[in-house]
C-alpha positions as CSV (number, residue, x, y, z in Angstrom):
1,X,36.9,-34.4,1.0
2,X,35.3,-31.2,1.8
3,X,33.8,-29.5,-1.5
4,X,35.4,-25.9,-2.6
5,X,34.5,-23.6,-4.9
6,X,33.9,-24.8,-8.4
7,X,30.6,-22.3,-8.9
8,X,31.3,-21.7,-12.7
9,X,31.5,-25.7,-13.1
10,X,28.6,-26.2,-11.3
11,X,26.4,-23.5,-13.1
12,X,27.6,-25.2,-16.5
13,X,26.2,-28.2,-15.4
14,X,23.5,-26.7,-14.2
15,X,22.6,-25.1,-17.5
16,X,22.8,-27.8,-19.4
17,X,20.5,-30.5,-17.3
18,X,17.6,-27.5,-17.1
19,X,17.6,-26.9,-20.4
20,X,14.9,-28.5,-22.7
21,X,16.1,-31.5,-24.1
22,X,18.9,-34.3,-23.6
23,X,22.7,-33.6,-22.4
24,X,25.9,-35.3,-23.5
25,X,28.7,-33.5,-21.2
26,X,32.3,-34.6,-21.1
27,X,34.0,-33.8,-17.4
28,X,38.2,-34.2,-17.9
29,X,41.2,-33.3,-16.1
30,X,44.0,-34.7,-14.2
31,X,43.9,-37.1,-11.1
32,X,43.0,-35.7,-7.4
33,X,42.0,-32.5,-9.3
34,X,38.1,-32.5,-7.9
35,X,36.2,-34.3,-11.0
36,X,34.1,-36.8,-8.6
37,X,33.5,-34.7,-5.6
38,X,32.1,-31.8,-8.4
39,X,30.1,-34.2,-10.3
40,X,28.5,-35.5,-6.5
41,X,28.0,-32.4,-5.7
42,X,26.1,-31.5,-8.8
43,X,24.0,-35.0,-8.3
44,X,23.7,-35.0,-4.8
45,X,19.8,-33.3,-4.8
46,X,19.1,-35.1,-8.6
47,X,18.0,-38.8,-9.9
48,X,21.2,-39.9,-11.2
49,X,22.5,-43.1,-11.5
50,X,26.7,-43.2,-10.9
51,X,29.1,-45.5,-12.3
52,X,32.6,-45.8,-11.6
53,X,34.8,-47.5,-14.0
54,X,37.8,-49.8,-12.6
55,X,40.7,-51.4,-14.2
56,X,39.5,-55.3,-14.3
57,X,38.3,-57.2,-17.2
58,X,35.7,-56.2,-19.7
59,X,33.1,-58.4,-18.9
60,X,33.3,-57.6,-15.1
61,X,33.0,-54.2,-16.1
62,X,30.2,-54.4,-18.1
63,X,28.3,-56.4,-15.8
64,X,28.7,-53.8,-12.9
65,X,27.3,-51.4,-15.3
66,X,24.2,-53.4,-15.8
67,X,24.3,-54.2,-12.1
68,X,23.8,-50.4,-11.4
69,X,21.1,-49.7,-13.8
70,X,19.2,-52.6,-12.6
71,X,19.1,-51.7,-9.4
72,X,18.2,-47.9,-10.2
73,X,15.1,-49.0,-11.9
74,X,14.6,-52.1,-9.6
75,X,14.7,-54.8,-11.8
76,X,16.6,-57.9,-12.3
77,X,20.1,-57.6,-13.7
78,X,19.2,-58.7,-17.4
79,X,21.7,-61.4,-19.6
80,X,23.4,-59.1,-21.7
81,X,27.4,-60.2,-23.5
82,X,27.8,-56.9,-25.4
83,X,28.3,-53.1,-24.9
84,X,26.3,-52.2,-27.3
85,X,23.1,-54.2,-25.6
86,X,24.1,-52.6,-22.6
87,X,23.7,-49.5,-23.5
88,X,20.5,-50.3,-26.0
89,X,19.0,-51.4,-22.1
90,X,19.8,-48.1,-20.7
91,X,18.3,-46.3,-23.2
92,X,15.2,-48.5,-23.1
93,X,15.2,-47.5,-18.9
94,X,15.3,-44.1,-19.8
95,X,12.5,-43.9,-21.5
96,X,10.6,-44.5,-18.5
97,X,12.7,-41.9,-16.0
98,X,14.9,-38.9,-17.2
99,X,18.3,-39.2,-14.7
100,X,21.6,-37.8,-14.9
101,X,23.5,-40.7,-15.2
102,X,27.6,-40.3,-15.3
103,X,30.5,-42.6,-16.4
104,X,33.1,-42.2,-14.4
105,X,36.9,-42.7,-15.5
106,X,35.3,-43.6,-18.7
107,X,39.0,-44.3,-20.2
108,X,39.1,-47.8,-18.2
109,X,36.4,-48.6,-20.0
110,X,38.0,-48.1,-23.1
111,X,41.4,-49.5,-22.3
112,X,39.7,-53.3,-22.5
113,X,37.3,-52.0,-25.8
114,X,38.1,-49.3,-28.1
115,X,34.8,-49.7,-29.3
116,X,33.1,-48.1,-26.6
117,X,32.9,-44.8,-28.5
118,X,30.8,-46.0,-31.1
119,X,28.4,-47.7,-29.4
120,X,28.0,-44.8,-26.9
121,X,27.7,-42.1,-30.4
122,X,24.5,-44.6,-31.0
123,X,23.1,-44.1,-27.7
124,X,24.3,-40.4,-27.7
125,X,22.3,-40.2,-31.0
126,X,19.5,-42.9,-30.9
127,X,18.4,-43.5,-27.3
128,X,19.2,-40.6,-25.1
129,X,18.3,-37.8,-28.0
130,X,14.3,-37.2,-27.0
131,X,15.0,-37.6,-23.4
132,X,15.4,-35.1,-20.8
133,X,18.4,-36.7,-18.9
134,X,21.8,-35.9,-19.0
135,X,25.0,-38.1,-20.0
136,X,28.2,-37.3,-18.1
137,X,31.3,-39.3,-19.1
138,X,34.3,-38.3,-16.8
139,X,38.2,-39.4,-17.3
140,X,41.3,-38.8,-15.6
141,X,43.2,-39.4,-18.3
142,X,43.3,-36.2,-20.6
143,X,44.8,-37.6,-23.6
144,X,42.1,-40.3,-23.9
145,X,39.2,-38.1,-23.2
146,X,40.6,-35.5,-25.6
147,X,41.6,-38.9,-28.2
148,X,38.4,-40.7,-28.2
149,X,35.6,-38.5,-26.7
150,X,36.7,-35.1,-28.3
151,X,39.0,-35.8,-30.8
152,X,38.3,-35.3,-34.7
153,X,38.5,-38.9,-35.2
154,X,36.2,-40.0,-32.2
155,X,32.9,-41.2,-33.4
156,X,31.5,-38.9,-30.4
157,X,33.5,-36.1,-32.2
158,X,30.6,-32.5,-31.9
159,X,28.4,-34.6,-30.3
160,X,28.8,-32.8,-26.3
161,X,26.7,-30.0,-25.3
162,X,28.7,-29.3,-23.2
163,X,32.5,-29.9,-22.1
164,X,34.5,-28.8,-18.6
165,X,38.2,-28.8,-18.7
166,X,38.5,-29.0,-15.0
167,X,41.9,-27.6,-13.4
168,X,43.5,-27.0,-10.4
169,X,42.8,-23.8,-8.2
170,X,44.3,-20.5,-8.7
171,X,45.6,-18.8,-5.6
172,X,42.6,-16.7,-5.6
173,X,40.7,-19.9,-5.3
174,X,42.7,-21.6,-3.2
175,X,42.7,-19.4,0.1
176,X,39.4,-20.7,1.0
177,X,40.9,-23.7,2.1
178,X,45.0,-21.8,2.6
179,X,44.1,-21.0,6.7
180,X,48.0,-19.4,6.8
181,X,48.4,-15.8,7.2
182,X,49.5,-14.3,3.1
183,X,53.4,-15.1,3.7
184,X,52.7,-18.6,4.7
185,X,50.0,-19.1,2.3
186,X,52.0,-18.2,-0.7
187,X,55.0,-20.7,0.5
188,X,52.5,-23.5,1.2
189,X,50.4,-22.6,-2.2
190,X,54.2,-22.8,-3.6
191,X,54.4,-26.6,-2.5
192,X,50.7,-28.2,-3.1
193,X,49.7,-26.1,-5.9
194,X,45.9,-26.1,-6.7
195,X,45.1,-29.5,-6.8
196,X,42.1,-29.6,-4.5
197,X,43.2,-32.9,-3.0
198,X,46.8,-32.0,-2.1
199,X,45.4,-28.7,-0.5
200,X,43.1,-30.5,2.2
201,X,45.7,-32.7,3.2
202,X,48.1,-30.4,4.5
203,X,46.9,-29.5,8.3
204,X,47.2,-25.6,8.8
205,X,47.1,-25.6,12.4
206,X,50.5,-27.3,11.9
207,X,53.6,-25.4,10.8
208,X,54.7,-25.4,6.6
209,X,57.8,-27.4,7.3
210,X,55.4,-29.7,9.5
211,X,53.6,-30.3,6.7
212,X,56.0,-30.9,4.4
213,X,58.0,-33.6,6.3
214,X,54.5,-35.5,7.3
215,X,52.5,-35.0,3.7
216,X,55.6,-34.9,1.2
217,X,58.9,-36.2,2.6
218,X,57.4,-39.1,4.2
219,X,58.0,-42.2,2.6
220,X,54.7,-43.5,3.4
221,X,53.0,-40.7,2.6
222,X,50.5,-40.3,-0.4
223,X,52.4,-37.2,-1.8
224,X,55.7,-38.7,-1.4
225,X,55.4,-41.1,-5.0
226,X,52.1,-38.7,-6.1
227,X,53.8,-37.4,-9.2
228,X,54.9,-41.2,-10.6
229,X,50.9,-42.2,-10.3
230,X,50.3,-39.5,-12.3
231,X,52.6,-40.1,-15.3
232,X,51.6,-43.6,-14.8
233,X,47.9,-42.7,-15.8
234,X,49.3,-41.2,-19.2
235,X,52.0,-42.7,-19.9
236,X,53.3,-46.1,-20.1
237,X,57.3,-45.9,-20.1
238,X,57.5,-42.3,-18.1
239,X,61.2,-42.4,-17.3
240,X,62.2,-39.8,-20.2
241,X,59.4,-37.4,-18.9
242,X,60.4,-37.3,-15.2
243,X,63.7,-36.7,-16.4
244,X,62.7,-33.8,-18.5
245,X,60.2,-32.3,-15.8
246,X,63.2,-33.1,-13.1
247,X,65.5,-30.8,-15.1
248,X,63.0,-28.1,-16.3
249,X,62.5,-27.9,-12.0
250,X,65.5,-27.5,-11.6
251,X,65.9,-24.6,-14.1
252,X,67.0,-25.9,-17.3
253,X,64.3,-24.3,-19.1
254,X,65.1,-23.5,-22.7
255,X,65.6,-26.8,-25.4
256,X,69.2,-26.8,-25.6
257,X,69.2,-26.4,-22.0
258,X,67.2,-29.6,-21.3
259,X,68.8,-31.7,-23.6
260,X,72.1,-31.0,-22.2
261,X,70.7,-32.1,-18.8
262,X,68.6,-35.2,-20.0
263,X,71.1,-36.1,-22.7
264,X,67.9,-36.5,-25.0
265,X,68.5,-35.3,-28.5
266,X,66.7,-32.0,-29.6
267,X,64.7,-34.3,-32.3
268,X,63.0,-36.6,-29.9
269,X,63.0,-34.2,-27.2
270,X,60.6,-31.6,-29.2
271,X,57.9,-35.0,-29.0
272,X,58.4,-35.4,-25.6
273,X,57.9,-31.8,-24.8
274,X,54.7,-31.8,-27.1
275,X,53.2,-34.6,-25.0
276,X,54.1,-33.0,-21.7
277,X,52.5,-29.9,-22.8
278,X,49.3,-31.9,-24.2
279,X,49.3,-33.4,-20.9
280,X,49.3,-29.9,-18.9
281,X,52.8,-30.8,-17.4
282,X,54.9,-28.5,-18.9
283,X,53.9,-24.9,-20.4
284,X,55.6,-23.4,-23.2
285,X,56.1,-19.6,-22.6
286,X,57.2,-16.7,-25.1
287,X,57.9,-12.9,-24.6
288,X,54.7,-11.5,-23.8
289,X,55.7,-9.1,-26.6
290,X,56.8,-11.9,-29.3
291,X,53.9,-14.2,-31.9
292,X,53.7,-17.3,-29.9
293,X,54.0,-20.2,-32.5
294,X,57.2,-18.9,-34.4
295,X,59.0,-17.1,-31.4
296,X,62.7,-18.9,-31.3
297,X,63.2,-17.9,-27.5
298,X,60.8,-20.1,-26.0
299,X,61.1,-21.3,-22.1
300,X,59.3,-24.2,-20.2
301,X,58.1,-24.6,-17.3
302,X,56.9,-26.9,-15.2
303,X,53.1,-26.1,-14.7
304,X,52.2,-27.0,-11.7
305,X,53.5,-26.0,-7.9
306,X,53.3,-29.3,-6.4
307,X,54.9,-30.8,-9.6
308,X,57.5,-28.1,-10.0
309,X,58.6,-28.8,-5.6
310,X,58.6,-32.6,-6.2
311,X,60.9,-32.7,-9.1
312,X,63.2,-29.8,-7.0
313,X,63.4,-31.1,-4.2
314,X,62.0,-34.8,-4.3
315,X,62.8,-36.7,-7.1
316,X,66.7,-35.8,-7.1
317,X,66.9,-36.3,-3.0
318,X,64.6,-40.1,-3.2
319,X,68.1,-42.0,-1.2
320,X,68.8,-39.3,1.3
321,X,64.9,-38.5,2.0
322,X,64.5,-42.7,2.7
323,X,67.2,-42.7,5.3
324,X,67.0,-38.9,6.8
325,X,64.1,-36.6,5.2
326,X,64.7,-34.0,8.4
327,X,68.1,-33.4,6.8
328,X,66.9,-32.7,3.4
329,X,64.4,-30.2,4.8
330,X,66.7,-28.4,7.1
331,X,69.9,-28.6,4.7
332,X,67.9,-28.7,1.1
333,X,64.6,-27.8,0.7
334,X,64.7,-24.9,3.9
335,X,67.3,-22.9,2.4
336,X,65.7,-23.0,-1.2
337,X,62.7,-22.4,-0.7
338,X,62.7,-18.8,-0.7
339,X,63.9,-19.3,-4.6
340,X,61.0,-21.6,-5.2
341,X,58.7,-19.3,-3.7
342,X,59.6,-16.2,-5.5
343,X,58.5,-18.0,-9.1
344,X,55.4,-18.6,-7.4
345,X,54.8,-15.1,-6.0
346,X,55.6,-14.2,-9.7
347,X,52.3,-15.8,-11.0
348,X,50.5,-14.8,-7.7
349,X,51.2,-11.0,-8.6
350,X,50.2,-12.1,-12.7
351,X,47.1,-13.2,-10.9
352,X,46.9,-9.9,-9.1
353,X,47.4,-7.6,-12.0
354,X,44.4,-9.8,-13.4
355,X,42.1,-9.0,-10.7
356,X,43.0,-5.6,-10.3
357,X,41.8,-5.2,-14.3
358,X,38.7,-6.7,-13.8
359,X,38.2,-4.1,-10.3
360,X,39.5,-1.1,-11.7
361,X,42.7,-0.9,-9.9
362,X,44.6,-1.2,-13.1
363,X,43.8,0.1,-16.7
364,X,42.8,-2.9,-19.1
365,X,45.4,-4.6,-20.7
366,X,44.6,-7.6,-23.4
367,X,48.0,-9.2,-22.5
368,X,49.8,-10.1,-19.7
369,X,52.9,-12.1,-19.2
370,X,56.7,-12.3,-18.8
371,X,59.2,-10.5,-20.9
372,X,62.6,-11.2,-21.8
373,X,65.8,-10.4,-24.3
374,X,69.3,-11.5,-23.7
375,X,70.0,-11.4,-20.1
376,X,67.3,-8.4,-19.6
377,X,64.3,-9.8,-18.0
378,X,60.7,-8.1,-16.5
379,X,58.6,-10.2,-14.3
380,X,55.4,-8.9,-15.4
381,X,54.5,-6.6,-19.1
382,X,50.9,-5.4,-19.8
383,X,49.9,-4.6,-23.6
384,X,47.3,-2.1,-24.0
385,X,47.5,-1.9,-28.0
386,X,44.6,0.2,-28.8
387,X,45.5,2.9,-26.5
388,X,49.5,2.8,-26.9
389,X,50.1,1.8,-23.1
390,X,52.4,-0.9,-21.4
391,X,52.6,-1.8,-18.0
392,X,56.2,-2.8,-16.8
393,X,56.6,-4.3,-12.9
394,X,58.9,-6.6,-10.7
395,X,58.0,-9.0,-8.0
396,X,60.4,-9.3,-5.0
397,X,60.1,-11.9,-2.4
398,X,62.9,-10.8,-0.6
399,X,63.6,-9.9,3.0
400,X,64.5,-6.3,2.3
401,X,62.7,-3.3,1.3
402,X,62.4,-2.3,-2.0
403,X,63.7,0.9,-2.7
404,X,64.9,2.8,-5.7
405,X,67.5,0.7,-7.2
406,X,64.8,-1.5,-8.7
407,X,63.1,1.8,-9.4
408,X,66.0,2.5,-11.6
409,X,66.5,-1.1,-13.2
410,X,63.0,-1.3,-14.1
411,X,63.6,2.2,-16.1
412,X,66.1,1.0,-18.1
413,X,64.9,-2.3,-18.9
414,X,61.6,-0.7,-20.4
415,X,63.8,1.1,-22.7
416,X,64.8,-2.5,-24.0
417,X,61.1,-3.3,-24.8
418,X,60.3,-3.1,-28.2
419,X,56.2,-2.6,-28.6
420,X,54.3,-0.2,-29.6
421,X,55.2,3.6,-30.5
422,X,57.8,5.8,-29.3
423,X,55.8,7.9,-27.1
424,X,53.9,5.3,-26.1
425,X,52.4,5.3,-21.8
426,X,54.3,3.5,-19.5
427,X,52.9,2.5,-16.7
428,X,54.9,0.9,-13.9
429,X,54.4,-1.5,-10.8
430,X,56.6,-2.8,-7.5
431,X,55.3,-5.9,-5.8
432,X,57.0,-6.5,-2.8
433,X,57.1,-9.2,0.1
434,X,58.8,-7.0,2.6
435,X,57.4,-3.2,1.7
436,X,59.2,-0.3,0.4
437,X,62.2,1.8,1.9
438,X,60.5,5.0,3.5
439,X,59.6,8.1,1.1
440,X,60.3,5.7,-1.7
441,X,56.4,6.3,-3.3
442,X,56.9,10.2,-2.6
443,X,59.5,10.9,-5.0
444,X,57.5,8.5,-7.8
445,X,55.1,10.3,-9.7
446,X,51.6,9.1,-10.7
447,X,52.3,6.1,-13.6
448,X,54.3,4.2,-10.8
449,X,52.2,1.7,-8.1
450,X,53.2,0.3,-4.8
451,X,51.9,-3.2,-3.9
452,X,52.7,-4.7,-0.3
453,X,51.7,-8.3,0.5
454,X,48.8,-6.2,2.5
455,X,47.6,-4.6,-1.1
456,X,48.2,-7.9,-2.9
457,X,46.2,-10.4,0.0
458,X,43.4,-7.1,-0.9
459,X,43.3,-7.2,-4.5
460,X,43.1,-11.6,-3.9
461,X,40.2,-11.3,-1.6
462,X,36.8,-11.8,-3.0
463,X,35.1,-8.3,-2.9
């Protein structure tokens, strides 16, 4: 797979293997999301010895890992039973050549011995500390890297130098790879999401709904059963959860919601949601305007865009897909889409709002986010406390023109806004898909902002 982006990551690593002294660095995140090809890419000009961890017994795991160093440092594989001598043999190897050397999917290892951690906090401590190399352990699966590498109870616990939470790509990120024109772009970003791998296997030369049928709908193809592999790394009876992410796709979003559509009671159902959210799956949001932790009108969401299409349009069509998948795309999924989409466009003008902070295009805000109240909702509210000022703006991925009735709505729906004082600034802002009725930014005066797909594909670009 061709490597993307990831600069920050790579400068992190960077850092920390130039700096004086040994490293301990723990690389996580979910499945296909780039961990391996980043961590190649940072090796690729470096002495650095790589393990991959597979799911067989201990002992054949162990002695692959011996296998490895041996052959590094050119020696013959040496008659050790325990981790702990394993380990004791690296460091011993070490001495004589600083290397990065990196553990990959380092929770395998720890599925057949739960030991692992301690005898790696008396390497981390005893054998790598007056070295100059670098220890990399890498995982797919967040809640055991977060459990027994970074967790308070992990005999590793403080011992990193440094740590990379490694997620998908933001749209920004992802239009290096996106060959579409903007439109297209944000309906394919809509379906893949950021997940590096999902990205590069869609063929842009080919149409959206091309790719779609081959690279989701396809029984036989690797995104088609994607999301089940993915709960399957976490989780080990993940029926519940697909039935919670199926329904919060499907936009039964609040908990009384969901457990009318799961049939889950609210008392289980709040654990559930607490994993799913530990696990990335599922994000919890507020009122932009409303204290997180004790808000009661909380909304979830699915939190990511290939996730959020799968459990839309996938997981509740399997049957029909098996016997005629160009049926569900031209009778299901083609007609929707436009309401997928426009959640996605959502974010992608969140993202753009961002952007245009950091450029100058907008005044600073320390917040941004939804709001709602009651049936009254705003797809994007900036808070500015220190200087009194709130930005207020819609996002329309529609096929007409924006003109002044949303101009209107948005007036009165920032009277429903409760924050800050009474003659606080407003600032507002349209986003639109298909542009603005004629003369409609004439009769606005200067605390209103016009963005077409044009300014937004702009402000997206990197300057």
């Amino acid at each position: 797979m061709t490597f993307y982006d990831r600069e920050e990551e790579l400068d992190t690593l960077t850092g920390a293997v130039e700096s004086p002294g040994s490293d301990f660095v723990v690389v996580y995140g979910r499945r296909r999301v780039g961990k391996t090809e980043l961590l190649k890419a940072f090796c690729a000009d470096r002495p650095h010895m790589y393990f991959l961890a597979a799911q067989e017994a201990e002992h054949r795991q162990r002695e692959k890992f011996l296998e490895q160093v041996a052959d590094y440092f050119d020696e013959r594989v040496p008659r050790i039973d325990r981790w702990d001598e394993a380990f004791e043999y690296l460091g011993e190897s070490l001495q004589r050549e600083d290397l990065v050397v990196v553990i990959d999917e380092f929770p395998h290892l720890v599925d057949e011995n739960d030991s692992l951690p301690s005898y790696l906090q008396a390497f981390v401590d005893q054998a790598l500390d007056g070295t100059d190399s670098m220890l990399v352990l890498c995982g797919s699966s967040v809640s055991t890297m977060e459990s027994e590498i970074l967790g308070h109870e992990s005999p590793l616990y403080g011992r990193q130098t440094a740590q990379l939470d490694v997620t998908p790509f933001s749209f920004q990120q992802a239009r290096e790879v996106i060959s579409y024109d903007f439109r297209d772009a944000v309906r394919s970003y809509a379906v893949t999401g950021g997940t590096p791998m999902y990205l590069t296997l869609f063929d842009y030369d080919q149409s959206l709904a091309a790719n779609i049928r081959s690279h989701v709908l396809s029984p036989s193809a690797v995104l088609y059963n994607e999301p089940e592999f993915l709960l399957r790394t976490e989780l080990r009876n993940p029926a519940r959860y697909m039935s919670i992410l199926e329904a919060v796709a499907l936009g039964h979003t609040t908990p009384n919601e969901i457990s009318g559509a799961t049939g889950i009671d609210p008392g289980p159902l709040s654990k559930y949601l607490q994993t799913l959210r530990r696990l990335r799956l599922i994000e919890r949001d507020v009122p932009v305007t409303a204290s997180g932790k004790k808000s009661k009108r909380s909304r979830y969401r699915v939190a990511d865009e290939f996730l959020r299409f799968w459990f839309r349009y996938v997981e509740p069509h399997r049957s029909s897909i098996e016997e005629a998948p160009k049926i569900v795309y031209d009778g299901t999924i083609q007609p929707d889409l436009p309401t997928h989409v426009a959640t996605t466009f959502e974010d992608m003008c969140q993202e753009a709002v961002w952007e245009g902070i950091r450029r100058g295009a907008f005044e600073p805000y320390s917040e941004v986010g939804r709001w709602w109240y009651g049936e009254a909702e705003i797809d994007i509210v900036g808070l500015a406390p220190n200087d009194d000022r709130v930005l207020l703006a819609e996002c329309k991925w529609t096929t007409d023109s924006v003109g002044e009735d949303l101009v209107e709505s948005l007036r009165a729906k920032a009277e429903n806004v409760r924050w800050g004082p009474s003659d606080r600034d407003e600032q507002f802002a349209l986003f639109s898909k298909n542009g603005f009725v004629d003369g409609l930014e004439a009769q606005l005066d200067d605390s209103w902002s016009l963005f077409s797909v044009a300014d937004i594909d702009d402000l997206l670009t990197p300057s």
